[in-house]
LODREN-137870 format. One line per 10 residues: number of its first residue (from 1); for each residue x, y, z of N, C-alpha, C. Coordinates in nm, 2 decimals, always signed. Each point is the difference from the previous one (the first is absolute). Layout:
BEGIN
NUM> X,Y,Z,X,Y,Z,X,Y,Z ~ ... $
END
This chain:
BEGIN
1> +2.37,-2.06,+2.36,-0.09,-0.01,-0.11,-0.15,+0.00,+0.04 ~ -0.05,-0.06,+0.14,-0.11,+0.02,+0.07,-0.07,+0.15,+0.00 ~ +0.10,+0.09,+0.04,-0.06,+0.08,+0.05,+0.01,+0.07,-0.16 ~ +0.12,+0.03,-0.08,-0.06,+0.04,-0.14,-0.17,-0.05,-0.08 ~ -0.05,-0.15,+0.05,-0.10,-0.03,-0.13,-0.10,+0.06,+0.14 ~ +0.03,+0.01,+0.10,-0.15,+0.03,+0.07,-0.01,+0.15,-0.02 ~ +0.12,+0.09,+0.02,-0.03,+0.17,-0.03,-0.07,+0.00,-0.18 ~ +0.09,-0.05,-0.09,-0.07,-0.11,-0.14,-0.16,+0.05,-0.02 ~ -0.01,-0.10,+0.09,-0.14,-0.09,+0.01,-0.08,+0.14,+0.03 ~ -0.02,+0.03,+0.13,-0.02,+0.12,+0.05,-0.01,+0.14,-0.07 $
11> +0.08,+0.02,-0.10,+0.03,+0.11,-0.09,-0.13,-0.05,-0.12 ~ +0.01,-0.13,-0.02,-0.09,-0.01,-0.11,-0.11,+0.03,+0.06 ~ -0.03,-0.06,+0.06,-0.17,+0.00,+0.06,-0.05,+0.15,+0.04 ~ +0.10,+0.11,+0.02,-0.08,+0.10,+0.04,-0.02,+0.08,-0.14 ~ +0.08,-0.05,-0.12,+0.02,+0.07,-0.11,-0.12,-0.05,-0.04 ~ -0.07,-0.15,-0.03,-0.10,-0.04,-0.02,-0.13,+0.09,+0.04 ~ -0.03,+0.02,+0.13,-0.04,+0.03,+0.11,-0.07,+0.14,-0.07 ~ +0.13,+0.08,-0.05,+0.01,+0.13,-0.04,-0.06,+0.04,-0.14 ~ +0.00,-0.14,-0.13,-0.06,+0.01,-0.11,-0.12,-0.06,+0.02 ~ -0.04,-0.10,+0.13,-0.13,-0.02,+0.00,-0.10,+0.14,+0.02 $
21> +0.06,+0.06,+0.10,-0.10,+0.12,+0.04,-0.01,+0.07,-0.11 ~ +0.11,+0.03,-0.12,+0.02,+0.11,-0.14,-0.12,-0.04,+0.00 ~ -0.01,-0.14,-0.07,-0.08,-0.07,-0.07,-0.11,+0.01,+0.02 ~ -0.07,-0.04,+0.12,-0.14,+0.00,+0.08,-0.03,+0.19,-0.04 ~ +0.07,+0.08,+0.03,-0.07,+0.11,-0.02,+0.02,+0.03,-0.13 ~ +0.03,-0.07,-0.12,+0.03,+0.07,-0.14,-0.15,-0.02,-0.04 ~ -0.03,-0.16,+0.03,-0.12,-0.06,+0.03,-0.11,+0.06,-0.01 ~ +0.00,+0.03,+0.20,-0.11,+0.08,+0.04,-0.02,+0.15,-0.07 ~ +0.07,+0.05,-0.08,+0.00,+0.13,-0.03,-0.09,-0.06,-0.15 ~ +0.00,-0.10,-0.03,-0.08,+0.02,-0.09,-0.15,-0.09,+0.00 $
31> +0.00,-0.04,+0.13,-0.12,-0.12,+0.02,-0.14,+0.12,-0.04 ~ -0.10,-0.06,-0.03,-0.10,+0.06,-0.03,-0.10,+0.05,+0.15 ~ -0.10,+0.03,+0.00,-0.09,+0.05,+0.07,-0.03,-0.09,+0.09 ~ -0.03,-0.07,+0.12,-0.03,-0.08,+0.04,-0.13,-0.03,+0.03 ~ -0.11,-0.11,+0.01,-0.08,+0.01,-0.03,-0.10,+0.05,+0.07 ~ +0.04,+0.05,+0.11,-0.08,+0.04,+0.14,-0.11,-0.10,+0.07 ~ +0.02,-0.11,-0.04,-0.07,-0.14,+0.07,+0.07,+0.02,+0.11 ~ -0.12,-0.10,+0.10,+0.05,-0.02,+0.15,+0.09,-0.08,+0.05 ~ +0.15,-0.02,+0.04,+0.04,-0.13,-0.02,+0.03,-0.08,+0.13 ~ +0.03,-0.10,+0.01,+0.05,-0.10,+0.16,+0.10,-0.03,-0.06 $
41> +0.06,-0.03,+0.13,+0.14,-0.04,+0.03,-0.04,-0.18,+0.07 ~ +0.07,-0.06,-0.09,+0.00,-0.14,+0.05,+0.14,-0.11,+0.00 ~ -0.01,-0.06,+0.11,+0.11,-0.06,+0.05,+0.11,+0.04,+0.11 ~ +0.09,-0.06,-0.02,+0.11,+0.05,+0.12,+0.09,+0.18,-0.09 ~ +0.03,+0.02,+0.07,+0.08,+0.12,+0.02,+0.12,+0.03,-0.16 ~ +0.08,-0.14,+0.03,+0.09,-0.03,-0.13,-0.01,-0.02,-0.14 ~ -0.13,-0.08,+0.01,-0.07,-0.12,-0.12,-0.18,+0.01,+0.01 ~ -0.04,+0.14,+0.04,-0.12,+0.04,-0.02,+0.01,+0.03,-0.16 ~ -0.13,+0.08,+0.00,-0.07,+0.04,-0.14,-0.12,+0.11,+0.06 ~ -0.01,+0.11,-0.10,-0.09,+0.10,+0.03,-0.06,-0.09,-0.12 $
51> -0.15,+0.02,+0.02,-0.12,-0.06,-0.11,-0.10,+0.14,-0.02 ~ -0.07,+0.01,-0.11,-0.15,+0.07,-0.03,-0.10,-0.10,+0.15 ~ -0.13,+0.11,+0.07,-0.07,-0.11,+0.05,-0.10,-0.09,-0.08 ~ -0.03,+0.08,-0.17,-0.04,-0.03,-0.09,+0.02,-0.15,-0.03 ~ +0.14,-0.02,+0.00,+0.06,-0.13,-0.03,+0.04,-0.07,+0.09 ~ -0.06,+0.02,+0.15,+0.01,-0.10,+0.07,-0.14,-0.07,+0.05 ~ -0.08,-0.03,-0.09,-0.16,-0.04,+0.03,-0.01,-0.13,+0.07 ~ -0.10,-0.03,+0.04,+0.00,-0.12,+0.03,-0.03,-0.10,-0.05 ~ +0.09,-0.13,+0.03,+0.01,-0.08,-0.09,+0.09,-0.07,-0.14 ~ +0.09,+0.13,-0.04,+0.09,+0.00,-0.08,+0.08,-0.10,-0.04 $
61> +0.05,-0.01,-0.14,+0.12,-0.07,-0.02,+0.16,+0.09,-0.03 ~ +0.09,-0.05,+0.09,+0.12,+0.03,+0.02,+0.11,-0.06,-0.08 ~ +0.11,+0.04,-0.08,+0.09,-0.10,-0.03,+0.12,+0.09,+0.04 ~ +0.10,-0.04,+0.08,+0.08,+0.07,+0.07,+0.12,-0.09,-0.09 ~ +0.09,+0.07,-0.07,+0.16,-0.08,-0.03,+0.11,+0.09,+0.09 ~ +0.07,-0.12,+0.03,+0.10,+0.06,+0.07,-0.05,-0.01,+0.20 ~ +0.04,-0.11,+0.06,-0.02,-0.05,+0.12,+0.11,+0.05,+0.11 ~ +0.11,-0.02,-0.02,+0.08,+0.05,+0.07,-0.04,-0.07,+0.09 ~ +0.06,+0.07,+0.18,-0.05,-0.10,+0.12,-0.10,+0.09,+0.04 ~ -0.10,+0.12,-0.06,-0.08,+0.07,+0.09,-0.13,-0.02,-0.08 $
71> -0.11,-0.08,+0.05,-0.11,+0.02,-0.06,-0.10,+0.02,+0.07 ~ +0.01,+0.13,+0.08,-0.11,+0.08,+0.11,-0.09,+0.08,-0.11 ~ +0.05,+0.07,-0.12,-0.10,+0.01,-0.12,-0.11,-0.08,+0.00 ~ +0.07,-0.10,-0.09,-0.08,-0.12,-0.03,-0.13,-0.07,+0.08 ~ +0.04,+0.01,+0.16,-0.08,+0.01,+0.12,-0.08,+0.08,+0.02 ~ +0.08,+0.13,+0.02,-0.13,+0.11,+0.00,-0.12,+0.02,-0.13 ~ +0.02,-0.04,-0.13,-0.10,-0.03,-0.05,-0.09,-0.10,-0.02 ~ +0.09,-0.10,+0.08,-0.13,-0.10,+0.02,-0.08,+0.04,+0.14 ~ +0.05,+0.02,+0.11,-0.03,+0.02,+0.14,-0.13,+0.09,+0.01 ~ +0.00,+0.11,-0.10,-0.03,+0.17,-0.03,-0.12,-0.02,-0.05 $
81> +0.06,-0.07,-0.13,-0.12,+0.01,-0.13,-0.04,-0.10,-0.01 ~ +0.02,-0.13,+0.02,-0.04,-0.11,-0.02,+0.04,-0.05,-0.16 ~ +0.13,+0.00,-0.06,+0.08,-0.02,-0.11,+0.05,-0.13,-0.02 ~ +0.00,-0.04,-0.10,+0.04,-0.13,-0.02,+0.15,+0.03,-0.09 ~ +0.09,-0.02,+0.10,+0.17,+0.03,-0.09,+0.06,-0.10,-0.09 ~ +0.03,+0.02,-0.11,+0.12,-0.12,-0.04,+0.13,+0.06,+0.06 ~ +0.13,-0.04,+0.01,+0.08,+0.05,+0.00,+0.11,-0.07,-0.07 ~ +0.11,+0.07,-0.06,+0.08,-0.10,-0.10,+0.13,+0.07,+0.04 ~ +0.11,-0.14,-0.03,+0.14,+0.04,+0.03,+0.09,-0.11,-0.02 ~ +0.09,+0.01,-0.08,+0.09,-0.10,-0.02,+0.12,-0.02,+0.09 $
91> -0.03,+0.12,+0.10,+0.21,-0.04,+0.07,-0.04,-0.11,+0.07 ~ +0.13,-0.08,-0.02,+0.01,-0.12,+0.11,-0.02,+0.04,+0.13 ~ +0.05,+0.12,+0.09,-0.03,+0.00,+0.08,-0.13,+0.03,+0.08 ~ -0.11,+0.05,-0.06,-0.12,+0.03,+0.01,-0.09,-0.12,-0.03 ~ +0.05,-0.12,-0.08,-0.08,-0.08,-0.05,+0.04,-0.10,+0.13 ~ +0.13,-0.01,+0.06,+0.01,-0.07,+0.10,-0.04,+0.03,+0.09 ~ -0.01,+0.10,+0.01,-0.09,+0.09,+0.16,-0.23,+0.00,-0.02 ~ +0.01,+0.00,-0.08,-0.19,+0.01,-0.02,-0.01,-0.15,+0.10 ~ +0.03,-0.11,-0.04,-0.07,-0.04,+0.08,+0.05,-0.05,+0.13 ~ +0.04,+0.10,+0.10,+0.01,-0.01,+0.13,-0.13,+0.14,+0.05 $
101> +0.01,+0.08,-0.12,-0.12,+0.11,+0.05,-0.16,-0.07,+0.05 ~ +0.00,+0.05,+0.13,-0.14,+0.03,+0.04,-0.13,+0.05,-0.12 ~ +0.00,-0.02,-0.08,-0.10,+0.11,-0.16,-0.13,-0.07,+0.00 ~ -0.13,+0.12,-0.03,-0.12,-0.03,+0.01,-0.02,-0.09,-0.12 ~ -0.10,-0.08,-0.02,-0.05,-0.05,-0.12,-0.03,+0.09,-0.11 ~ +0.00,+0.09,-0.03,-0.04,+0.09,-0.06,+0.12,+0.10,-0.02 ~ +0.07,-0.06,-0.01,+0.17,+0.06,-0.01,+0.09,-0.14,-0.08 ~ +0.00,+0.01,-0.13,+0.03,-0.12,-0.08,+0.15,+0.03,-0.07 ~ +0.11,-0.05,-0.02,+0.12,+0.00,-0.01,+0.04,-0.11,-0.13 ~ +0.10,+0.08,-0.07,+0.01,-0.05,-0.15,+0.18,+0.02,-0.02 $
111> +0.06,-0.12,+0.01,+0.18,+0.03,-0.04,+0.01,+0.07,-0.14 ~ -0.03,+0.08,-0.05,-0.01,+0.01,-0.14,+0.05,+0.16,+0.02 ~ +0.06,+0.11,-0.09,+0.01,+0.12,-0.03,-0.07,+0.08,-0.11 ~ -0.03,+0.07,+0.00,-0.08,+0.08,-0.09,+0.10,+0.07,-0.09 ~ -0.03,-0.05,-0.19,+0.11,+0.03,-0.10,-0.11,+0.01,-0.12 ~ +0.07,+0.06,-0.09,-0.07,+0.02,-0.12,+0.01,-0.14,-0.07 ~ +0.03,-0.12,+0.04,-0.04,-0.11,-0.12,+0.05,-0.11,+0.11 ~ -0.07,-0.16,-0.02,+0.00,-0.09,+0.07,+0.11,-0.10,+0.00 ~ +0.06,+0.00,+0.08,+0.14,-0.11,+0.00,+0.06,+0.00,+0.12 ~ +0.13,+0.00,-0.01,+0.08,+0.01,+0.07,+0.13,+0.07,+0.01 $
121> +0.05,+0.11,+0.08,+0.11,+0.07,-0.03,+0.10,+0.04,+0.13 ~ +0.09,+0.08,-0.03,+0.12,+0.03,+0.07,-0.04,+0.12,+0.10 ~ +0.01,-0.03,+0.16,-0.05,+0.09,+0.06,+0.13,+0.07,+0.07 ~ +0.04,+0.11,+0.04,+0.11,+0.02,+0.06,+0.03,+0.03,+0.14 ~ +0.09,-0.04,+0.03,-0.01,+0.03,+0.19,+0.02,+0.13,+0.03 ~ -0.01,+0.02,+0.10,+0.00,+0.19,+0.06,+0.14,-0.03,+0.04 ~ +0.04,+0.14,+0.03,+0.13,+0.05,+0.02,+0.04,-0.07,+0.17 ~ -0.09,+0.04,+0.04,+0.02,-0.05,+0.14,-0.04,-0.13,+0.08 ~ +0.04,-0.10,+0.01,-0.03,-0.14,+0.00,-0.10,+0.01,+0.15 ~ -0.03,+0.11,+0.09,-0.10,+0.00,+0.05,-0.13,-0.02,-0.02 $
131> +0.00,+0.09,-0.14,-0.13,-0.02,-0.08,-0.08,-0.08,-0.04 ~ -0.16,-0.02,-0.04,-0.04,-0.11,-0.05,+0.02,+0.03,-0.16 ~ -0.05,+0.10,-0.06,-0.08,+0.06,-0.11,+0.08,-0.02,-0.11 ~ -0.03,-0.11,-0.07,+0.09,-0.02,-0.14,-0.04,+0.13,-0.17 ~ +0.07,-0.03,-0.06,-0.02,+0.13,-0.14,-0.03,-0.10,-0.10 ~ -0.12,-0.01,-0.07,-0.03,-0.03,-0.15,+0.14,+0.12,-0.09 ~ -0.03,+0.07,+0.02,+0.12,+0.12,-0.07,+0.11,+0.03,+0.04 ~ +0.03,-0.06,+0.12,+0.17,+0.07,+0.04,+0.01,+0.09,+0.04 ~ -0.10,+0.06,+0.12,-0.03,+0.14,+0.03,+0.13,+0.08,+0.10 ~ +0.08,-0.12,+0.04,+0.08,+0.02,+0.09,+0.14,-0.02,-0.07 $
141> +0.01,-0.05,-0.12,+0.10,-0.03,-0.07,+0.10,-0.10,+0.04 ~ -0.01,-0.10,+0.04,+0.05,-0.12,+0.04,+0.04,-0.10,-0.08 ~ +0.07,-0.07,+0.07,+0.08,-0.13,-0.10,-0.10,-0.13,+0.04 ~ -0.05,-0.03,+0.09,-0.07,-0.11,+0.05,-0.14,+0.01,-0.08 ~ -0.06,-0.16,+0.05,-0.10,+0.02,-0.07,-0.08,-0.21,+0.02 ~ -0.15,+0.02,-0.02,+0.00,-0.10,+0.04,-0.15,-0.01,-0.12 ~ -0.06,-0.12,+0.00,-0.12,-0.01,-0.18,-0.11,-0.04,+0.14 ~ -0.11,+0.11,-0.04,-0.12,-0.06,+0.02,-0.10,+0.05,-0.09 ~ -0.15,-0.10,+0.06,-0.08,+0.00,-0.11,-0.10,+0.16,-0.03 ~ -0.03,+0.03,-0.11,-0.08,+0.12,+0.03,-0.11,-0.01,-0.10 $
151> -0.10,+0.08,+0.00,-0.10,-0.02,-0.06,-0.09,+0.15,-0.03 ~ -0.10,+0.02,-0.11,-0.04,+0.15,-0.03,-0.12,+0.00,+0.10 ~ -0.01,+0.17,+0.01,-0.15,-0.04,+0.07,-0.12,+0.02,-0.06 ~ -0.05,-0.01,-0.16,-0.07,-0.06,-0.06,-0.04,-0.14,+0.02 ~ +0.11,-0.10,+0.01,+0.00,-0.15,+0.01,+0.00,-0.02,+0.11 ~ +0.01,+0.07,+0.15,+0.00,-0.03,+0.12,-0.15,+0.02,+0.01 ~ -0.03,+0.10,-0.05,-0.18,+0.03,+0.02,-0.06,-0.10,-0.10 ~ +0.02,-0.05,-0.08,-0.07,-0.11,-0.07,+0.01,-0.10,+0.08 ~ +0.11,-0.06,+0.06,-0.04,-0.14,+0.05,+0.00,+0.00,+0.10 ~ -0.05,+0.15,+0.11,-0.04,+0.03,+0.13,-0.14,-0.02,-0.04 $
161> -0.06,+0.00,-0.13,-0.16,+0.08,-0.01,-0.04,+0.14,+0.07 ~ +0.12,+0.09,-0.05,-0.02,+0.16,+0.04,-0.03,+0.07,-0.12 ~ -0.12,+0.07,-0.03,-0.03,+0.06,-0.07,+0.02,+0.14,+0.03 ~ +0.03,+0.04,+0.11,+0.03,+0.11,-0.01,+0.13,+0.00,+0.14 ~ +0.04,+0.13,+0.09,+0.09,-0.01,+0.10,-0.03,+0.14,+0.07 ~ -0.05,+0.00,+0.12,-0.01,+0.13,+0.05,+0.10,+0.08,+0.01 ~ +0.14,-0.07,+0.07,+0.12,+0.10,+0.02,+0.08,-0.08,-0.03 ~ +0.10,+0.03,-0.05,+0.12,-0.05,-0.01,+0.09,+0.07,+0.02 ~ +0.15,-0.03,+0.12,+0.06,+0.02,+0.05,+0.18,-0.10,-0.07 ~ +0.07,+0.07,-0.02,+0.12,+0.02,-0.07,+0.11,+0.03,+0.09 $
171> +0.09,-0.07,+0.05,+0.10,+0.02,+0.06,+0.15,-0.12,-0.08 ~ +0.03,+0.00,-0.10,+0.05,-0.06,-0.08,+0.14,+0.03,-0.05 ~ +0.06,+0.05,+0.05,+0.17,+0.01,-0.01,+0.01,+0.06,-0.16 ~ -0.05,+0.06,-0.06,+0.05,+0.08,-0.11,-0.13,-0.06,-0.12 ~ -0.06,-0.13,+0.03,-0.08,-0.03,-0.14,-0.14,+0.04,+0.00 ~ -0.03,+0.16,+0.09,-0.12,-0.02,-0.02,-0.02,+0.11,-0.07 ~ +0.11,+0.05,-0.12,-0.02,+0.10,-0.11,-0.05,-0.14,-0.13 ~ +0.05,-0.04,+0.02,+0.00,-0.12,-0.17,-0.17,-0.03,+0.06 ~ -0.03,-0.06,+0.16,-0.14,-0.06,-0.03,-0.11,+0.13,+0.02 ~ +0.03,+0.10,+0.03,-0.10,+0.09,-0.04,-0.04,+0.05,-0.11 $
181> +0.10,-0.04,-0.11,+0.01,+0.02,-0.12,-0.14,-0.08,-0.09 ~ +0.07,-0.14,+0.08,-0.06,-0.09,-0.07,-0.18,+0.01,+0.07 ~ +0.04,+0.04,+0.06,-0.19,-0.03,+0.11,-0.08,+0.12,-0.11 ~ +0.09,+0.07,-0.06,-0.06,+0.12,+0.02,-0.05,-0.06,-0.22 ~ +0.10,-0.06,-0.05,+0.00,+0.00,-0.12,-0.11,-0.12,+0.00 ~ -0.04,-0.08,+0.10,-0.10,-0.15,-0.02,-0.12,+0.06,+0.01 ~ +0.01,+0.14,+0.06,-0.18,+0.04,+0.05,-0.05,-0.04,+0.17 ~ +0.08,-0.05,+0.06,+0.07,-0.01,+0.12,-0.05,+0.10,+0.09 ~ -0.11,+0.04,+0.11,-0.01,+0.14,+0.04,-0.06,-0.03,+0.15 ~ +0.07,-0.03,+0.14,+0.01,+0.03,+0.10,-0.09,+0.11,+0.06 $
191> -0.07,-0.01,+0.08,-0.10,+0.13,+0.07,+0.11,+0.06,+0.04 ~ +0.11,-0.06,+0.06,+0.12,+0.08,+0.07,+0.14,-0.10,-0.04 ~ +0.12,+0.14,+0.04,+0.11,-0.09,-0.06,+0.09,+0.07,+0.13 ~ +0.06,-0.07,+0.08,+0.12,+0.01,+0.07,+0.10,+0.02,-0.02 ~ +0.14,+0.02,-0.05,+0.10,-0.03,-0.06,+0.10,+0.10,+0.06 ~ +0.12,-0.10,-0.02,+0.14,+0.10,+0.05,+0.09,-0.04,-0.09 ~ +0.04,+0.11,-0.11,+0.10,+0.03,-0.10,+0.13,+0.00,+0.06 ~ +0.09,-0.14,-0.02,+0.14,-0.01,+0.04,+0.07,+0.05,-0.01 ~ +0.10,+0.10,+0.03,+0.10,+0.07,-0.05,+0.12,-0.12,+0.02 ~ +0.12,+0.03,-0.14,+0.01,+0.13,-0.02,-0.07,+0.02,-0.14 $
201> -0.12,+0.00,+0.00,-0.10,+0.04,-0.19,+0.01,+0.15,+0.03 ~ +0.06,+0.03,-0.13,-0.01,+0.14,-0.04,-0.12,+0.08,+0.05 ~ +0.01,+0.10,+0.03,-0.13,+0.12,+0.10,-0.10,+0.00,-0.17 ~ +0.07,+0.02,-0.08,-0.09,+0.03,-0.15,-0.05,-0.16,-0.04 ~ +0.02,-0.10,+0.02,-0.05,-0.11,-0.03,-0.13,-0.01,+0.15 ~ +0.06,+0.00,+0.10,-0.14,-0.01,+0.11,-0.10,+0.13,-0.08 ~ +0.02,+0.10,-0.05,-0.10,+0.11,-0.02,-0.09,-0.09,-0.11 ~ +0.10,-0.08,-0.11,-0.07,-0.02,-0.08,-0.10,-0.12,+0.02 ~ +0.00,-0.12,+0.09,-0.07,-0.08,+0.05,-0.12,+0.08,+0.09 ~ +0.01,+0.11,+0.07,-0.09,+0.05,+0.04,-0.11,+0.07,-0.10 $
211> +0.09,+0.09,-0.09,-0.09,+0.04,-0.11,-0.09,-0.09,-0.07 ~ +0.07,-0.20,-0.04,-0.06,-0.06,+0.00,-0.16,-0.06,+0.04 ~ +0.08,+0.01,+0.17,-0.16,+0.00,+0.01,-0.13,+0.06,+0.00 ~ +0.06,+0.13,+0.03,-0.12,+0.10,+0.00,-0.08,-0.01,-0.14 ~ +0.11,+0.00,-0.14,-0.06,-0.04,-0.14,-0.12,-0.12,+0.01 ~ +0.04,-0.13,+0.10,-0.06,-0.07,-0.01,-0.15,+0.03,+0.10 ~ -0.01,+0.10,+0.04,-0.14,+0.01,+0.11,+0.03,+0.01,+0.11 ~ +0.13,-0.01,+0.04,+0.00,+0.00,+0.16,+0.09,+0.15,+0.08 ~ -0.06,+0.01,+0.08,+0.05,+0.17,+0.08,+0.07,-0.07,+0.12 ~ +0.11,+0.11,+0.06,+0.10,+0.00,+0.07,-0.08,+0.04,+0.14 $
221> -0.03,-0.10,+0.10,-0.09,+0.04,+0.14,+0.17,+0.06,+0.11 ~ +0.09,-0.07,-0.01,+0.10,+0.04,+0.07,+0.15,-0.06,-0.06 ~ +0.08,+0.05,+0.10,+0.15,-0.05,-0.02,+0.06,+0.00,+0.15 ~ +0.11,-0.08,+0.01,+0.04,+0.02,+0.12,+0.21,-0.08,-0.04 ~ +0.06,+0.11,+0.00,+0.14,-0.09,-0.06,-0.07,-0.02,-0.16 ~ +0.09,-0.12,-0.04,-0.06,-0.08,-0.08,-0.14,-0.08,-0.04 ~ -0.05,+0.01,+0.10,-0.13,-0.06,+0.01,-0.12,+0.12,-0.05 ~ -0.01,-0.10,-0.11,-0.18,+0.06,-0.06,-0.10,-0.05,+0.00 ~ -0.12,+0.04,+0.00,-0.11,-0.04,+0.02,-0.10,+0.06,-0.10 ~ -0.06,-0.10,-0.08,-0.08,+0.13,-0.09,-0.15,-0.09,+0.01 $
231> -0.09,+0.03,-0.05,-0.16,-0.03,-0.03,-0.02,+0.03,-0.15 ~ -0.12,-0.11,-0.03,-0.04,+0.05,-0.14,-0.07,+0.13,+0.04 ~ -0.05,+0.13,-0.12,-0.07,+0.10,+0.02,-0.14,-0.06,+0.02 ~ -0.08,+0.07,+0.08,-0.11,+0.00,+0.03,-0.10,+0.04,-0.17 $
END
């Protein structure tokens, strides 16, 4: 039975593997023009981010969701540019790990998730109990699941006293279609936006979140996988 659920296992994952790449290029076949800004590459290797250098000025404010165990990002824009980060994240296991990190003063940490409305709800475990990275949506389709707190980022920037956010960075297990939505519907407008669209979301639903934002003012500086990067237009 071992060896049936591991060939199983193995069979799924390359099939996955196979509709991710469809996907990513049904995608790119229709991504727009890119903006021809200059861009950097920041962080480690795995859990970097290409930025505009537009949007990495000095001084900035950062709100990074989605912590995981790698925050060489989060570093590199404070190290670089001299950035003042929030960073937010509800898994237990990241919330139990922050504070054994070495982290500059200027690198501030918040147990909370980024959701379209304030409470508390059902997060889901990943497939692989290796993992840290829980699902507001079930991105992995699981039976597990554990309640933490989340909050909008309208209300996060009110009672930070942020009137505005230089970049914001999105790594959020499937919910950061609902809060782009919403960022986008409050008047909500980022100098830059980081983000990586979870699969498995339909290739036609990521087009249409990208269309979104471009409607909203913002152009596409790069892509890399799933990871996008856009700027407001100049």
């Amino acid at each position: 039975m071992s060896g049936e659920t591991g060939i199983g296992h193995t069979s799924g994952l390359r099939s996955r593997l196979a509709r991710s790449r469809l996907s990513r290029a049904t995608v790119r076949a229709r991504l727009p023009r890119r903006s021809g800004r200059d861009v950097v590459r920041l962080g480690s290797p795995k859990c970097g981010w290409w930025v505009s250098d537009r949007a990495v000025r000095a001084g900035g404010i950062a709100y990074c969701a989605g912590v995981g165990n790698d925050i060489t990002f989060d570093l590199a824009l404070i190290e670089q540019y001299g950035f003042e980060v929030w960073a937010f994240d509800p898994t237990p296991a990241v919330v139990n790990s922050v504070g054994a990190w070495n982290t500059p003063p200027t690198w501030h940490f918040e147990p909370v998730g980024l959701w379209i409305e304030q409470g508390s709800i059902r997060f889901y475990l990943p497939a692989n109990p290796d993992h840290v990275s829980v699902s507001a949506t079930n991105a992995q389709g699981t039976d597990s699941y554990l309640e933490a707190p989340v909050d909008t980022l309208g209300r996060i920037m009110a009672r930070l006293g942020h009137s505005h956010i230089d970049l914001l960075k999105m790594d959020i297990e499937g919910a950061e279609g609902p809060v782009l939505e919403a960022m986008i519907a409050g008047g909500i407008r980022p100098e830059a936006i980081c983000v990586e669209f979870d699969q498995p979301e339909h290739p036609w639903r990521v087009a249409r979140r990208i269309n979104g934002l471009l409607a909203a003012g913002y152009e596409l500086d790069t892509s890399e996988r799933w990871n996008f990067t856009f700027s407001r237009a100049a």
